[in-house]
Backbone as a chain_set.jsonl record, in Angstrom:
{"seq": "XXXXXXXXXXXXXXXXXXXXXXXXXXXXXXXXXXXXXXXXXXXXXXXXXXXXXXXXXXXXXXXXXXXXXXXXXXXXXXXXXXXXXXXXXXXXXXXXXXXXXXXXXXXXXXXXXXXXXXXXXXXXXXXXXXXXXXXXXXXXXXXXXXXXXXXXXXXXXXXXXXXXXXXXXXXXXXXXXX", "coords": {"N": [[127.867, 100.093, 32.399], [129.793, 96.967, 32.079], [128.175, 93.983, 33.85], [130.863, 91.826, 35.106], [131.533, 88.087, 34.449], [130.697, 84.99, 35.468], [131.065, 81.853, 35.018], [129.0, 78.756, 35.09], [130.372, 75.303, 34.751], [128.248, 72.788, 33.128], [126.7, 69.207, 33.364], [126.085, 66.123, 32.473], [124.089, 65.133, 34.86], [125.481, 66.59, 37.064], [125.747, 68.239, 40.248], [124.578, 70.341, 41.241], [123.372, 71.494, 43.935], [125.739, 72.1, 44.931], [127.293, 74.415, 44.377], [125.363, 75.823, 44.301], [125.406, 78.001, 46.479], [127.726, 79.667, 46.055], [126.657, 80.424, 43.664], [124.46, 82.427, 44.57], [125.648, 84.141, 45.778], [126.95, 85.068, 44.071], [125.346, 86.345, 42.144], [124.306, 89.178, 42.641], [126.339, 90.591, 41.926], [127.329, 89.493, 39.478], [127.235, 87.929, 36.429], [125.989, 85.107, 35.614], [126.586, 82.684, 33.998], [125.263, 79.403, 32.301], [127.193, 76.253, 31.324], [127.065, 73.502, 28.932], [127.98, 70.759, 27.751], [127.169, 70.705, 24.601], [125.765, 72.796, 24.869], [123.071, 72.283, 25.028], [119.995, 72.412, 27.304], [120.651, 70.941, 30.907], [119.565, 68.18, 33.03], [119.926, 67.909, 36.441], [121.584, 65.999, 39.28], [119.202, 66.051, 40.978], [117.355, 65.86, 39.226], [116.352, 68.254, 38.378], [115.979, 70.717, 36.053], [118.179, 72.667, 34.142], [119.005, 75.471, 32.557], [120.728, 76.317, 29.844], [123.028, 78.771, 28.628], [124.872, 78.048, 27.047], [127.262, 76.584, 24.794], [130.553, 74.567, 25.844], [132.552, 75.229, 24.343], [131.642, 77.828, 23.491], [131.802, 79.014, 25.694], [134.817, 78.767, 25.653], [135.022, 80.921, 23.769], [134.32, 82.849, 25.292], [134.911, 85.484, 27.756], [135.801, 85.475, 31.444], [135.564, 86.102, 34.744], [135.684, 83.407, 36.612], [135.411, 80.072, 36.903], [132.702, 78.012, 37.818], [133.028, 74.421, 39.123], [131.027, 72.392, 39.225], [130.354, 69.004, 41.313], [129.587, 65.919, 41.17], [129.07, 63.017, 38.704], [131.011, 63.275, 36.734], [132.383, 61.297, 34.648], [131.181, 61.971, 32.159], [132.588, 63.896, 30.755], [135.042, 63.709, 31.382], [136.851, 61.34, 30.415], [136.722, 61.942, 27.301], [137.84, 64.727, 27.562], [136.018, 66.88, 27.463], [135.974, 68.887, 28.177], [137.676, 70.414, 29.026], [139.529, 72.059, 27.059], [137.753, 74.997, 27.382], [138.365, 75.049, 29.841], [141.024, 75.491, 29.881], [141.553, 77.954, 28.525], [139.987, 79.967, 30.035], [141.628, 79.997, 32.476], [143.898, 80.656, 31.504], [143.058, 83.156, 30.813], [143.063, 84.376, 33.119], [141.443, 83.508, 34.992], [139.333, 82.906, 38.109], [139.196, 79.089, 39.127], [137.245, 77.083, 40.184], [136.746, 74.347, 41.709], [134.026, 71.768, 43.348], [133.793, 68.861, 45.241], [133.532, 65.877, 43.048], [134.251, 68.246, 40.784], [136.367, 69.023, 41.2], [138.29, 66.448, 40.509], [137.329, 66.711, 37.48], [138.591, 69.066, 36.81], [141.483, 68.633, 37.837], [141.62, 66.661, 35.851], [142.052, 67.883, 33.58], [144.998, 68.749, 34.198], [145.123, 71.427, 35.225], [145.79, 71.526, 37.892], [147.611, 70.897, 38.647], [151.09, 70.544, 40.166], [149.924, 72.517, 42.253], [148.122, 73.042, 45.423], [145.404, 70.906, 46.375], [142.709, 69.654, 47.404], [140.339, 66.423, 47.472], [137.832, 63.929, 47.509], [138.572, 61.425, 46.62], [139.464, 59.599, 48.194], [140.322, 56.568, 50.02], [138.87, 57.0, 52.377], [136.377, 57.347, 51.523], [135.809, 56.907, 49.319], [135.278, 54.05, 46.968], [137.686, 51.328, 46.754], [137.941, 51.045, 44.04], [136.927, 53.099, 42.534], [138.897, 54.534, 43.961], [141.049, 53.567, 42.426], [140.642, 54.169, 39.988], [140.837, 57.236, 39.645], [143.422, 58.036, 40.497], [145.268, 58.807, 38.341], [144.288, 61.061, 37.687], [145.217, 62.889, 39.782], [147.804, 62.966, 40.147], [150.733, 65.077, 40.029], [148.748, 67.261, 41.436], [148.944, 68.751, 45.08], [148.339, 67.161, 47.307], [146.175, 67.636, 49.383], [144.8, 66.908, 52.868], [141.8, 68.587, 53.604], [138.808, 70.793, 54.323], [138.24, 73.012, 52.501], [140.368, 73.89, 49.83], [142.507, 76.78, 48.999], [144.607, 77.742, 46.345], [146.885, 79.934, 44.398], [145.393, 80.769, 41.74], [143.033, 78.755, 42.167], [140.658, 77.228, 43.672], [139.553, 74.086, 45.607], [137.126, 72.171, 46.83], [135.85, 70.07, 49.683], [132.69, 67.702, 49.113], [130.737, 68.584, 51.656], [131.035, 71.298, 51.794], [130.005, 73.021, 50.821], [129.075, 75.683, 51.812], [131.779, 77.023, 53.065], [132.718, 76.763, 50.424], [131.653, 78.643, 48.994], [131.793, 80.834, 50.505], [134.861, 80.874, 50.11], [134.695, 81.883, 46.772], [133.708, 84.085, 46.771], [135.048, 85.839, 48.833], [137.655, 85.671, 46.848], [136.858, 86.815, 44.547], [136.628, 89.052, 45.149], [134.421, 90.224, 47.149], [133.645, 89.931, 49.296], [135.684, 90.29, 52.414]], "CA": [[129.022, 99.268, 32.665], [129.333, 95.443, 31.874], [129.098, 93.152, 34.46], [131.851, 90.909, 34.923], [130.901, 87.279, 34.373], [130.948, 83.828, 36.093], [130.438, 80.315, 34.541], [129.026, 77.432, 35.801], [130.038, 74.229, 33.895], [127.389, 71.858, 33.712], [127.743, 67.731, 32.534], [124.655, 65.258, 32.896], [123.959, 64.318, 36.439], [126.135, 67.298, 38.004], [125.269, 67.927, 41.377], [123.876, 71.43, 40.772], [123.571, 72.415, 44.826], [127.184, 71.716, 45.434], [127.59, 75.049, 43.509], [124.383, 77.285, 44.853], [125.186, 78.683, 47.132], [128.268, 80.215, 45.449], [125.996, 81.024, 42.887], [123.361, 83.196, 45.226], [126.536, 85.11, 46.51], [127.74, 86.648, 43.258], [124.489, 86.927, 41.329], [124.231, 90.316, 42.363], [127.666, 91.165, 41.053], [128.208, 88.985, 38.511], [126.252, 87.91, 35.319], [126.037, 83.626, 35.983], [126.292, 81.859, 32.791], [125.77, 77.88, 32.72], [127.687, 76.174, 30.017], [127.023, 73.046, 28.882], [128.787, 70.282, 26.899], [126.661, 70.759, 23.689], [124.837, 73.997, 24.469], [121.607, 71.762, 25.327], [119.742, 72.542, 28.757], [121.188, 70.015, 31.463], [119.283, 67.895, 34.459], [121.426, 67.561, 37.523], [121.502, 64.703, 39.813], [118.276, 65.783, 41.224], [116.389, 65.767, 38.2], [116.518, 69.967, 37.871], [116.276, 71.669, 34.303], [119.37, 73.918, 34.405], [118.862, 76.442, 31.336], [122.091, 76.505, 29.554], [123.301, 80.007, 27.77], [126.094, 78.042, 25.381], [128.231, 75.016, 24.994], [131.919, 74.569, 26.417], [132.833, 75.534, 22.946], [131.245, 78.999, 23.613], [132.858, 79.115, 26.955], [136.086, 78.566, 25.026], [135.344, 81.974, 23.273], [134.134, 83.796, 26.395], [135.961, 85.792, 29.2], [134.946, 85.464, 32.453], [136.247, 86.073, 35.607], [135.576, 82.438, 37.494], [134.408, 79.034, 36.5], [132.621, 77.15, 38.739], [132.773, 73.047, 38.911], [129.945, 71.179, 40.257], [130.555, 67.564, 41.37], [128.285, 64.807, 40.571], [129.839, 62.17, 37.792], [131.746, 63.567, 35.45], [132.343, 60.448, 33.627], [130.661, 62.059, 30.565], [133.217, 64.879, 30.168], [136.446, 63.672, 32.148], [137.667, 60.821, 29.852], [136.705, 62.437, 26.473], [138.376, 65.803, 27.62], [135.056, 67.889, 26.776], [135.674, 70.65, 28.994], [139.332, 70.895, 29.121], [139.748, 73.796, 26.582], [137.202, 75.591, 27.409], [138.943, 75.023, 31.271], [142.417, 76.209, 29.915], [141.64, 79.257, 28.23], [139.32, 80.423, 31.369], [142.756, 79.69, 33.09], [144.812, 81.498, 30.195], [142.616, 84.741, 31.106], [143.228, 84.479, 34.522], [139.73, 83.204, 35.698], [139.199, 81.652, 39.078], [138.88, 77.958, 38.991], [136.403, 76.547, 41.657], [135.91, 73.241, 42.007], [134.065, 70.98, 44.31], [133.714, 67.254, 45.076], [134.179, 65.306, 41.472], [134.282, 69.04, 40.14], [138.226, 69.056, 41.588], [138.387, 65.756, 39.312], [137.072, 67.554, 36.29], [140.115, 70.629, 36.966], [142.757, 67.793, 37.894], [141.869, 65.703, 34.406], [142.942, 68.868, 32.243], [146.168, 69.014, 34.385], [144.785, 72.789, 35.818], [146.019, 71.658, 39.261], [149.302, 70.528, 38.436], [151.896, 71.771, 41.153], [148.718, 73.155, 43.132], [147.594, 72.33, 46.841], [144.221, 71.141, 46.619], [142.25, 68.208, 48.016], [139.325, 65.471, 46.725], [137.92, 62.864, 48.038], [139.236, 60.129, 45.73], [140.417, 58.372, 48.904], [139.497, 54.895, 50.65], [137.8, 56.958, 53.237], [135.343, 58.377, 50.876], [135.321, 56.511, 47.973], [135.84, 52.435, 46.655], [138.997, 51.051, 46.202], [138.166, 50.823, 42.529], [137.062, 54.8, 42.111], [140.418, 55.537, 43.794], [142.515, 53.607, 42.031], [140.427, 55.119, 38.534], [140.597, 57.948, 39.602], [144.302, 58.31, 40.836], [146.029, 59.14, 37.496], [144.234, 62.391, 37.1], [146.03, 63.54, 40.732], [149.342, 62.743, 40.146], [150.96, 66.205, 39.933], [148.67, 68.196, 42.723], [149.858, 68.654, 45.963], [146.857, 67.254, 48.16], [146.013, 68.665, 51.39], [143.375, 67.001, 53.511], [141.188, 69.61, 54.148], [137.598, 71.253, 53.837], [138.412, 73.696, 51.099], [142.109, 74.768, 49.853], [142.733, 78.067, 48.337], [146.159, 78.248, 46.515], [147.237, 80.462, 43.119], [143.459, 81.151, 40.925], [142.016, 77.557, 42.026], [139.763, 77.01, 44.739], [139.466, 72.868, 45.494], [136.383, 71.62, 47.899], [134.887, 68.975, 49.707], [131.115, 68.128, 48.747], [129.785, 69.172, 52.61], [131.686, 72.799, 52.476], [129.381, 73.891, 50.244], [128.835, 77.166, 52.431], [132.876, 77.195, 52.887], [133.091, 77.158, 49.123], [130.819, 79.937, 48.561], [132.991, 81.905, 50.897], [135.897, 81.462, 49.224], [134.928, 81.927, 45.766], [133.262, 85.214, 46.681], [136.31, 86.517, 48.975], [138.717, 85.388, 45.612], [136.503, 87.801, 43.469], [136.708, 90.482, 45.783], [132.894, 90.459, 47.38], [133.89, 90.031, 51.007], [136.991, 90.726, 52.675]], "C": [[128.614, 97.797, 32.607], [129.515, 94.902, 32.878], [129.609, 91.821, 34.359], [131.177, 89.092, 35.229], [131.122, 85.49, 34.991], [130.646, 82.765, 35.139], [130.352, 79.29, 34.854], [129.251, 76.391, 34.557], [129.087, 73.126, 34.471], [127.361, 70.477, 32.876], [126.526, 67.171, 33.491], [125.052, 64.416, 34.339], [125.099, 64.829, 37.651], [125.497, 67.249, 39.402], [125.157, 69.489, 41.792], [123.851, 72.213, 42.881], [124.439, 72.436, 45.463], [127.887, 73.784, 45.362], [126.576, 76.583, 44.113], [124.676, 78.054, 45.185], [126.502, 79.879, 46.944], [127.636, 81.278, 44.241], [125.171, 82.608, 43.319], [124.312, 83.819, 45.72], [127.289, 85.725, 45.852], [126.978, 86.814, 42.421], [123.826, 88.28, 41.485], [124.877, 90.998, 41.727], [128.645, 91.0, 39.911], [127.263, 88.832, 37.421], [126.611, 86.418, 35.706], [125.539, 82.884, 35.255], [126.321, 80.564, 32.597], [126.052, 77.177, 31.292], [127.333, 74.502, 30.227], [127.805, 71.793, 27.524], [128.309, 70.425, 25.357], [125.652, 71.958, 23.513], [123.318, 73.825, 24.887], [121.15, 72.237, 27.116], [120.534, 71.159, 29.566], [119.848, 69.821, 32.404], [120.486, 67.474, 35.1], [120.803, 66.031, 38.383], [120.09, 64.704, 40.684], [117.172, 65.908, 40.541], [116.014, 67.059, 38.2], [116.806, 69.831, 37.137], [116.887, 72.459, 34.495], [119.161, 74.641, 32.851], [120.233, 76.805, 30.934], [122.069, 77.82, 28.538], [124.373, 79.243, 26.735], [126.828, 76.899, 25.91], [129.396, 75.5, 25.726], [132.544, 75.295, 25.536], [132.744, 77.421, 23.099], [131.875, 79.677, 24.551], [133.947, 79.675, 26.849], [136.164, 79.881, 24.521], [134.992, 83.246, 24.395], [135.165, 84.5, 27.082], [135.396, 86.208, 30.326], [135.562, 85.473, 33.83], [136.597, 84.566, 36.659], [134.482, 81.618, 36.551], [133.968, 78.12, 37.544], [132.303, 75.682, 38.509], [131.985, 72.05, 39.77], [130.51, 70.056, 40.324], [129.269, 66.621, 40.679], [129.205, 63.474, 40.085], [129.871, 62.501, 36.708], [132.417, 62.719, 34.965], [132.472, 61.192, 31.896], [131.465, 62.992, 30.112], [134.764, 64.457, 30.155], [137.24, 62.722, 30.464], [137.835, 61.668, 28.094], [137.676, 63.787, 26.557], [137.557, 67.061, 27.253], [135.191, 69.524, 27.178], [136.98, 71.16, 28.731], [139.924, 72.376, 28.272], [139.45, 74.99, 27.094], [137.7, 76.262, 29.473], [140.416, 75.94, 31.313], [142.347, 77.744, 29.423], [140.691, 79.867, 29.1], [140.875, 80.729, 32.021], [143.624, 81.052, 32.652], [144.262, 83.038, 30.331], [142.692, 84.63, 32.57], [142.141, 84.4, 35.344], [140.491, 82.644, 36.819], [138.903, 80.31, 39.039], [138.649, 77.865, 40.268], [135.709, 75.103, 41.046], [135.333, 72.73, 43.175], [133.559, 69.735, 44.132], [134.204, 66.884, 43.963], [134.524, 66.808, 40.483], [136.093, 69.656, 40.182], [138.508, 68.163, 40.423], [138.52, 66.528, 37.997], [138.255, 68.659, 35.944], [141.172, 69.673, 36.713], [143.262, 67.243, 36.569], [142.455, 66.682, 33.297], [144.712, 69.37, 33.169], [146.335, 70.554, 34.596], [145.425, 72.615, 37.402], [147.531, 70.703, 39.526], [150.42, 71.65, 39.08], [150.818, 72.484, 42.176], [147.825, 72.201, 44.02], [145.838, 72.256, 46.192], [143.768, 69.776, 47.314], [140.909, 67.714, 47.349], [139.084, 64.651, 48.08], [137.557, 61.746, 47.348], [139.861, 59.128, 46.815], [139.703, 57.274, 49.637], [138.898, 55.596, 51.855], [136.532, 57.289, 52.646], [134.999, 57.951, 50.155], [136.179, 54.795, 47.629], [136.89, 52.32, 46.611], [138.991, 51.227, 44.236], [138.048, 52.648, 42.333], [138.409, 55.33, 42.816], [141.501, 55.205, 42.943], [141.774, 53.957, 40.365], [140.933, 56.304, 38.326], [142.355, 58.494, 39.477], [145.375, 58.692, 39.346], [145.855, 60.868, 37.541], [145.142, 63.632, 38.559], [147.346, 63.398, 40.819], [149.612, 64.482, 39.677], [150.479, 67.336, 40.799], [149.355, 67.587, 43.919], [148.659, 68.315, 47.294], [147.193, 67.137, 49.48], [144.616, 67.752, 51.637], [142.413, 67.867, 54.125], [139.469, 69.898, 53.522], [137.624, 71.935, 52.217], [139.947, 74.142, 50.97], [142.177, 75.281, 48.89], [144.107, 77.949, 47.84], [145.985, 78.829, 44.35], [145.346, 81.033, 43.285], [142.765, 80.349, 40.744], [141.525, 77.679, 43.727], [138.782, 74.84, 44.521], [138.417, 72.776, 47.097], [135.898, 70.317, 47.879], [133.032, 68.866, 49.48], [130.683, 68.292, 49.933], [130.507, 70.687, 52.715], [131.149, 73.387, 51.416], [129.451, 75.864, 50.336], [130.352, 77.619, 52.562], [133.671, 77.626, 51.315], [132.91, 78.728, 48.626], [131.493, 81.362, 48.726], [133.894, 82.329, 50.707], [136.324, 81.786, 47.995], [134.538, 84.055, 45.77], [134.747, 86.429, 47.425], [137.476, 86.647, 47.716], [138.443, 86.587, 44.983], [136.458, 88.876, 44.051], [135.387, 90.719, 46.655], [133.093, 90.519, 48.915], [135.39, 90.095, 51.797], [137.305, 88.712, 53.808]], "O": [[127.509, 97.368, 32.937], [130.663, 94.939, 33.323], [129.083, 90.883, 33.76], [130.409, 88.911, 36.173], [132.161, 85.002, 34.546], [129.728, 83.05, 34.37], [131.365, 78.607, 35.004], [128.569, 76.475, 33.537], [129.015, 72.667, 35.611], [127.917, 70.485, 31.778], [126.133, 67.493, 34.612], [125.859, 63.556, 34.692], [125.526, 64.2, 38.619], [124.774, 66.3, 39.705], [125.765, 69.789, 42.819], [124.297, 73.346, 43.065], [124.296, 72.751, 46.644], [128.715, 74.26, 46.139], [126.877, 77.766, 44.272], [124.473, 79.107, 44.58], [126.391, 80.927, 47.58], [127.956, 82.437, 43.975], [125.228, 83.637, 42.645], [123.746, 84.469, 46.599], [128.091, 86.578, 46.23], [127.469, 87.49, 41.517], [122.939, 88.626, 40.704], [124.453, 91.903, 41.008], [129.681, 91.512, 39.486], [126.361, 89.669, 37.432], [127.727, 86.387, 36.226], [124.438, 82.357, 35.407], [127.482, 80.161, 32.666], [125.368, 77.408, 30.295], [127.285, 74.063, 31.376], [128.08, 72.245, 26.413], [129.288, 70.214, 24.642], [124.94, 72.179, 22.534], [122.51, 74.738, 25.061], [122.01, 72.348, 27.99], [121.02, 70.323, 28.804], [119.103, 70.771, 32.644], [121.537, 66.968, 34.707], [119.864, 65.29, 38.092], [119.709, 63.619, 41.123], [116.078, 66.056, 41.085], [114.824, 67.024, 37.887], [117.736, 69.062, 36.891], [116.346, 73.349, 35.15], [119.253, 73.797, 31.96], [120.882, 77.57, 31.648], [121.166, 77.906, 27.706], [124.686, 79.809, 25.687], [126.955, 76.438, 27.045], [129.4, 76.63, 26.215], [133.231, 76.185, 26.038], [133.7, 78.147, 22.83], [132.437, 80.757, 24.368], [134.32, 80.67, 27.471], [137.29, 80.357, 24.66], [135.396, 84.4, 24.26], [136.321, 84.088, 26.977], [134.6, 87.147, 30.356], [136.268, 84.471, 33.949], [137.594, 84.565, 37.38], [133.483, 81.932, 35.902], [134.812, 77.462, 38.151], [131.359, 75.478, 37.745], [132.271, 71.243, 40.655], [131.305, 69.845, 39.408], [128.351, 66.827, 39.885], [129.959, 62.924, 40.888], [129.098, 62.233, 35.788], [133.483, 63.235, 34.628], [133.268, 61.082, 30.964], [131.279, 63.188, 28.911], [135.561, 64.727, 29.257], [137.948, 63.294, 29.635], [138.966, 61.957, 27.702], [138.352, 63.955, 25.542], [138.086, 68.091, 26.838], [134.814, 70.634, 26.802], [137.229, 72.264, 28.248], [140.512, 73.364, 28.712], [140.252, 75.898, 27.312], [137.472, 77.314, 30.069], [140.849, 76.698, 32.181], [143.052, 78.615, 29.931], [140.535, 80.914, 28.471], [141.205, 81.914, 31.982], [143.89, 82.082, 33.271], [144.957, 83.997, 29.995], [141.7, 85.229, 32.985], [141.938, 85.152, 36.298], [141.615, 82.141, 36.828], [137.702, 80.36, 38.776], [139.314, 78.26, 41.226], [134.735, 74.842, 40.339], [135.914, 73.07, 44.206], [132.961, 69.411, 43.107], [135.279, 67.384, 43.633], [135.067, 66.567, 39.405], [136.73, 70.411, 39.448], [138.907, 68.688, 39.384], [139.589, 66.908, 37.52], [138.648, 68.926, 34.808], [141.787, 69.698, 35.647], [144.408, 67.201, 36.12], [143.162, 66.339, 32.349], [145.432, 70.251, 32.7], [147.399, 71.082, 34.275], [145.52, 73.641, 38.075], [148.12, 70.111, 40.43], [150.64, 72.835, 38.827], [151.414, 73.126, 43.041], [147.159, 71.201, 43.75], [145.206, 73.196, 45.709], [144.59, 68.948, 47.706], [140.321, 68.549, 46.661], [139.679, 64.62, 49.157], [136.47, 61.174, 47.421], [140.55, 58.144, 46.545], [138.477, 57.254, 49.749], [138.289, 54.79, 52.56], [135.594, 57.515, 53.41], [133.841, 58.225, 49.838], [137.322, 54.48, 47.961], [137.444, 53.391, 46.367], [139.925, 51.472, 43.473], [139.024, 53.334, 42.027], [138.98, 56.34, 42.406], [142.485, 55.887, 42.654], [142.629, 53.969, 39.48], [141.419, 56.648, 37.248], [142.66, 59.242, 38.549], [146.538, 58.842, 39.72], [146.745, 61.716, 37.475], [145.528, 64.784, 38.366], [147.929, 63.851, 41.803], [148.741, 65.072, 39.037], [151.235, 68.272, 41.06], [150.012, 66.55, 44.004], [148.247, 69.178, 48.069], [148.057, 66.74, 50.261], [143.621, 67.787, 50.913], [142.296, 67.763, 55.346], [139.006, 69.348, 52.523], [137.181, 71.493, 51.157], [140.592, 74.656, 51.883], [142.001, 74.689, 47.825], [144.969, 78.024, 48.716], [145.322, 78.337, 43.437], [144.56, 81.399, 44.159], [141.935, 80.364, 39.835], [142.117, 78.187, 44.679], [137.905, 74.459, 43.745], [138.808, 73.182, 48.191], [135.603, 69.585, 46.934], [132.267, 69.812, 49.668], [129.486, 68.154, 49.679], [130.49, 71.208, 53.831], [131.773, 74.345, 50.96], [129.688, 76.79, 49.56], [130.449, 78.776, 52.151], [134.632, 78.353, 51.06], [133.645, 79.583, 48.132], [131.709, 82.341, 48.011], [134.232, 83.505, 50.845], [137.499, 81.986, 47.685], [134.976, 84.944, 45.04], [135.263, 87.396, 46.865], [138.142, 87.68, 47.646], [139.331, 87.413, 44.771], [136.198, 89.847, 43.341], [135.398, 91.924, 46.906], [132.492, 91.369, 49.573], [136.232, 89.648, 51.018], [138.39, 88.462, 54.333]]}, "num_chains": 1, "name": "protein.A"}
């Protein structure tokens, strides 16, 4: 029997243990593929070699039950739109979308969280006046909740300290814990 498969997207200077510990809680049950914008290995923001299995592109032809979105600065994907396909047809098969920190960003900029509760922290407690008001186009359309993590539809939106909160609810989503 095949098992069913996860994907981490990964984008130079992610933030790779935002994401772990999600990771270490369905790599028994899942297969945990890391995609990258060109297919090339990635470093994350702490200078880790992440071993990439296939571009976004590849992604795009995959099916996978859940994608997961590290934070960091996604700069290098957001304005270009690098991921965004490869985000909608994940979507389009009825994957889980998990973001956290800038990895909500990354979901928001393809308009995946349009109509859908989630939360960031794009706001003046958290972040410059200038990164909120950059940032604030790509949230127009969710429905933001201040909160740790918010679960609503097949997205999962966190803050970057609920790491361990994330984990929990990407693994309850897929069925792994009740």
């Amino acid at each position: 029997m095949m098992r069913r498969k996860v994907a981490v997207l990964l984008y130079p200077g992610c933030i790779y243990f935002e994401v772990q510990a999600a990771v270490e809680a369905l790599a028994d049950e899942f297969e945990v593929l890391h995609f990258t914008p060109d297919g090339a290995d990635q470093i994350d923001a702490s200078g880790r070699l992440l071993r990439a299995e296939g571009s976004y592109a590849d992604l795009e032809r995959s099916t996978v039950s859940c994608v997961l979105v590290p934070g960091g600065d996604p700069g290098s994907i957001v304005p270009q739109q690098a991921a965004a396909a490869a985000l909608r047809h994940a979507a389009d098969q009825g994957a889980l979308l998990a973001g956290i920190c800038a990895g909500n960003l990354v979901l928001a900029s393809t308009g995946l969280l349009d109509g859908v509760r989630a939360t960031h922290n794009y706001t003046l407690e958290y972040a410059s006046a200038e990164k909120v008001a950059a940032a604030s186009p790509y949230w127009q359309g969710i429905l933001f909740e201040r909160a740790d993590v918010v679960e609503d539809r097949n997205r999962i939106t966190a803050q970057h300290w609920s790491s361990g909160k994330f984990a929990e609810a990407v693994a309850r989503n897929l069925g792994l814990v009740k």
